[in-house]
N, C-alpha and C positions, 0 to 999 in steps of 0.2 A: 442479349435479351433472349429468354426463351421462347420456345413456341408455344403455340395455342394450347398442342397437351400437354407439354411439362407444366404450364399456367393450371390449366384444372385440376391436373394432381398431386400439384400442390395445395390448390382452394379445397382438393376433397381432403387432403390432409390434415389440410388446417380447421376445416370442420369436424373431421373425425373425431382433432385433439380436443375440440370445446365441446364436443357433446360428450365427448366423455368426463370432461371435466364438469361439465353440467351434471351428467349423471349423478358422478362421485358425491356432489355439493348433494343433490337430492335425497340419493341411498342414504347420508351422514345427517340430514336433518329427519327426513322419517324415521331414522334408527335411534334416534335423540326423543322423538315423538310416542315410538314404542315404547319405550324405556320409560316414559312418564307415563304413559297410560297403562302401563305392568307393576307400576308403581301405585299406581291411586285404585287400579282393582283387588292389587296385591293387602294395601290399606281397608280397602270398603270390606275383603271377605275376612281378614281380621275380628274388625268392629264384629260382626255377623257373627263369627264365631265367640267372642267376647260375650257378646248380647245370648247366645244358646247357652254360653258355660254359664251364667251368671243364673240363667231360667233354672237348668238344670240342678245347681245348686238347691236353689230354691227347693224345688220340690224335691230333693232330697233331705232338706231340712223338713220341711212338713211331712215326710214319709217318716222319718226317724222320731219326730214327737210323735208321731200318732201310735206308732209302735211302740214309743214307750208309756205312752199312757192307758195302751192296750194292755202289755204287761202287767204296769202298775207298780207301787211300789214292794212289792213281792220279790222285785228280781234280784234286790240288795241278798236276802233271806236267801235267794240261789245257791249265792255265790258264794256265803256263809254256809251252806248247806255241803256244800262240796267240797271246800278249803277244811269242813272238819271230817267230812267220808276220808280226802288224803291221810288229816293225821294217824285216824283208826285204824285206819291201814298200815300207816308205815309205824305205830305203836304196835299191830299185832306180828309184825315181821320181826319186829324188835325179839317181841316175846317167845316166838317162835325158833329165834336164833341161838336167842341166849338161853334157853330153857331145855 
């Protein structure tokens, strides 16, 4: 049988090892805890962000009709306007090459 000290350090021993084991149990369920609550924040600022691209959208659609109906239907006539400036162009190069 031991004595009175090797008795208590061993009891401190043996506490030592359950509170650290307690510890360990503890750290391993809060880090189980953070992990779902970095998950369900991780989720809500998603949605958030989902909800601003979908606004933004929007009023990018309404900034784009508004613009084109500012334009008007003229802007076809543009573009027409320009695709025959090229050919002029590249007929007068022609002409200029070969002549």
């Amino acid at each position: 049988m031991g004595t009175n000290g090797e008795s208590k350090f061993s009891f401190l021993l043996i506490g030592l090892g359950l509170g650290a084991i307690g510890g360990l149990m503890a750290a391993l369920l809060a880090r189980k805890e953070t992990r779902e609550l970095l998950r369900e924040r991780s989720r809500d600022s998603l949605d958030y962000l989902n909800q601003q691209a979908g606004k933004l959208r929007e009023s990018a659609d309404v900034i784009v009709k508004k613009g084109k109906e500012l334009i008007g239907p003229h802007c076809d006539s543009v573009k027409t306007d320009t695709e025959a400036q090229k050919q002029a162009h590249q007929e007068e190069k022609r002409e200029h090459l070969g002549g």
